[in-house]
C-alpha positions in Angstrom: 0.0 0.0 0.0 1.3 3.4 -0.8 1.7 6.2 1.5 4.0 9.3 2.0 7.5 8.8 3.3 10.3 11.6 4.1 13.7 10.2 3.6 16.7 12.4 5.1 20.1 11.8 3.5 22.9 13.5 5.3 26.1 14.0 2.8 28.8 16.0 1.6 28.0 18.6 -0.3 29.7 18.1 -3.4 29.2 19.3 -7.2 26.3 16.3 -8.8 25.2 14.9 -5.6 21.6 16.2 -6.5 21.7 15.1 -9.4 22.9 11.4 -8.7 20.5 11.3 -5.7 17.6 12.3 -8.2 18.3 9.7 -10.7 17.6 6.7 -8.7 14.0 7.9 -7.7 14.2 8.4 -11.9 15.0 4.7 -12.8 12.6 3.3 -10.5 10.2 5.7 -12.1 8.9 7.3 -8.8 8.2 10.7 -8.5 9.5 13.4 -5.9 6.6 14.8 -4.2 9.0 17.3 -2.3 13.0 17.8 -1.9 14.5 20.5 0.4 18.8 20.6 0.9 19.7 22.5 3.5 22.7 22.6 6.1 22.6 20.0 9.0 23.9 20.1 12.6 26.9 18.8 12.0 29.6 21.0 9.9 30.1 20.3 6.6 27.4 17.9 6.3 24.3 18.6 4.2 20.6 16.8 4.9 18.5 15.9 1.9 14.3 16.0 2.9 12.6 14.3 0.4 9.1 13.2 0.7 7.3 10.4 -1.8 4.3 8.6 -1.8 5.1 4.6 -2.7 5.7 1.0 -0.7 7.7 0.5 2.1 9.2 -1.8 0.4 10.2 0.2 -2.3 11.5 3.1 0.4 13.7 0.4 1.7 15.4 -0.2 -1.4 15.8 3.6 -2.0 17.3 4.5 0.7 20.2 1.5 0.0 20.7 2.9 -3.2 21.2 6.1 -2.3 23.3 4.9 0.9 25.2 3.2 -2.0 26.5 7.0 -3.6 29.8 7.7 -2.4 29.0 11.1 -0.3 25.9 9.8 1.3 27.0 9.1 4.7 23.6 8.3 6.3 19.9 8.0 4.7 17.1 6.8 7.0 13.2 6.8 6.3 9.7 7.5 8.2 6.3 7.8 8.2 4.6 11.4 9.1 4.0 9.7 12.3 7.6 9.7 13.3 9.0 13.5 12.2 7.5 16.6 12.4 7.3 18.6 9.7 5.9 21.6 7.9 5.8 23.6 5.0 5.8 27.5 4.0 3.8 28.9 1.3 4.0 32.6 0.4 1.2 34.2 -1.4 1.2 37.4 -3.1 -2.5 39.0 -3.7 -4.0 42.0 -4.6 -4.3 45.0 -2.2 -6.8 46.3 -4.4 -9.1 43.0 -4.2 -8.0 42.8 -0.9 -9.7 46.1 0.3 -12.5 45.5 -1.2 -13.6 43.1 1.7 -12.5 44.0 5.4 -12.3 40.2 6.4 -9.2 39.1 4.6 -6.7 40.6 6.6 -8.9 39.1 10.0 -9.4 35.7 8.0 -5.6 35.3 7.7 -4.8 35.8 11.1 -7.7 33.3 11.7 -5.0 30.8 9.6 -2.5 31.8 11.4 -0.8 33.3 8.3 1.3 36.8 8.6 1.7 39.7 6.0 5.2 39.9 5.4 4.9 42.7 3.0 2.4 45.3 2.1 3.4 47.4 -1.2 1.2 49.9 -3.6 -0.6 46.9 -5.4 -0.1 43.7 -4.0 1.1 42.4 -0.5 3.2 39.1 0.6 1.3 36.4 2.8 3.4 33.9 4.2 1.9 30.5 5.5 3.3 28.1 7.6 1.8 24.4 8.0 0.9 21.3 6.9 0.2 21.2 3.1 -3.3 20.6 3.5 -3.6 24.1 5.8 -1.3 26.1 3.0 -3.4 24.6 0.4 -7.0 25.3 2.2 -5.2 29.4 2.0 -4.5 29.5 -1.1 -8.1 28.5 -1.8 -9.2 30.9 0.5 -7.2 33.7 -1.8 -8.2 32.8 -4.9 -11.1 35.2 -4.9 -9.0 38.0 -3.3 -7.0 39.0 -6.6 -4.4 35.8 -5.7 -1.2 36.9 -8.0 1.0 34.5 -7.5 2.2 32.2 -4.8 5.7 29.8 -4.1 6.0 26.7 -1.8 8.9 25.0 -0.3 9.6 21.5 0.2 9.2 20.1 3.1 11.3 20.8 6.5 10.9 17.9 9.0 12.6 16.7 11.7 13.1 12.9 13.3 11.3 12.5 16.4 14.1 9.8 18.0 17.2 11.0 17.8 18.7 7.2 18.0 20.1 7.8 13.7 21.4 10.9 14.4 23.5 9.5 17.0 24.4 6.7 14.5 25.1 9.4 12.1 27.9 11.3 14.6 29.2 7.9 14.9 29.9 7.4 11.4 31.5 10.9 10.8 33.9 10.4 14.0 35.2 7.1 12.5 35.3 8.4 9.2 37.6 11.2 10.4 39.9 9.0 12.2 40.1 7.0 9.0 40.6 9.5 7.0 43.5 10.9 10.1 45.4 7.5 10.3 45.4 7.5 5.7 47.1 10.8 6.0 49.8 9.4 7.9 50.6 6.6 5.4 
């Protein structure tokens, strides 16, 4: 049975990772639904958040392949259940439209959305939340002279921190490795 799964690869950060890390969801003909790379904790190591909808099965064999590319150090997989996550979407809509009707500015609060920006013709909403909340905003706009509007991927943490202490692990022997080479 299919459902979404976030897989976090920690790496180097090196020129074609993304690229290489892409191409094995492409040969097994899966689709991305999200991908975020950003810094990790840990210095010079980069985390990978990408979420998909497919088997467990299947997520277990991703996450060996990609495990299998030379600067992954560490990927693990979970369920929504185990991370915590969100998303930020940010809207831009008319001021004009939005005038027009007193209740949009209350109604956003109500969403717990912010105005970031308010300029001579449009103005910058910024949502944070679970796609379905972003999404349910942006229908809300639509009427409101909606203009454009951007979304991340998704940001998620691991709620046990058991791989991450795994991961440090791996990176400490690593460097000794890589120490005791350099004085051969």
């Amino acid at each position: 049975m299919n459902k979404d799964f976030t897989i976090t690869a920690f790496t180097e950060n090196h020129i074609g990772l993304l690229n290489r890390i892409t191409s094995v969801f492409t040969r097994r003909h899966l689709n991305i639904e999200s991908l975020n790379a950003s810094e990790s904790q840990i210095p010079g190591i980069h985390r990978f958040t990408i979420v998909l909808n497919t088997t467990e099965e299947m997520v277990k064999k991703l996450v060996l392949q990609l495990e299998k590319q030379v600067e992954v150090i560490k990927a693990i997989y979970h369920t929504d259940e185990e991370t915590v996550f969100q998303e930020i979407t940010l809207f831009k809509i008319s001021v004009e439209k939005a005038a027009e009707d007193n209740l949009v500015e209350r109604l956003i609060r109500d969403k717990n959305a912010r105005i970031l920006s308010v300029e001579q013709d449009f103005m910058i909403v910024e949502k944070t939340g679970h796609k379905v909340e972003n999404d349910d905003l942006l229908e809300f706009l639509k009427p409101y002279g909606l203009i454009d509007y951007v979304k991340s991927g998704r940001v998620s943490l691991i709620k046990m921190d058991e791989e991450l202490k795994d991961l440090k692990k791996l990176i400490k022997e690593a460097k000794q490795a890589e120490y005791k080479q350099s004085l051969n």
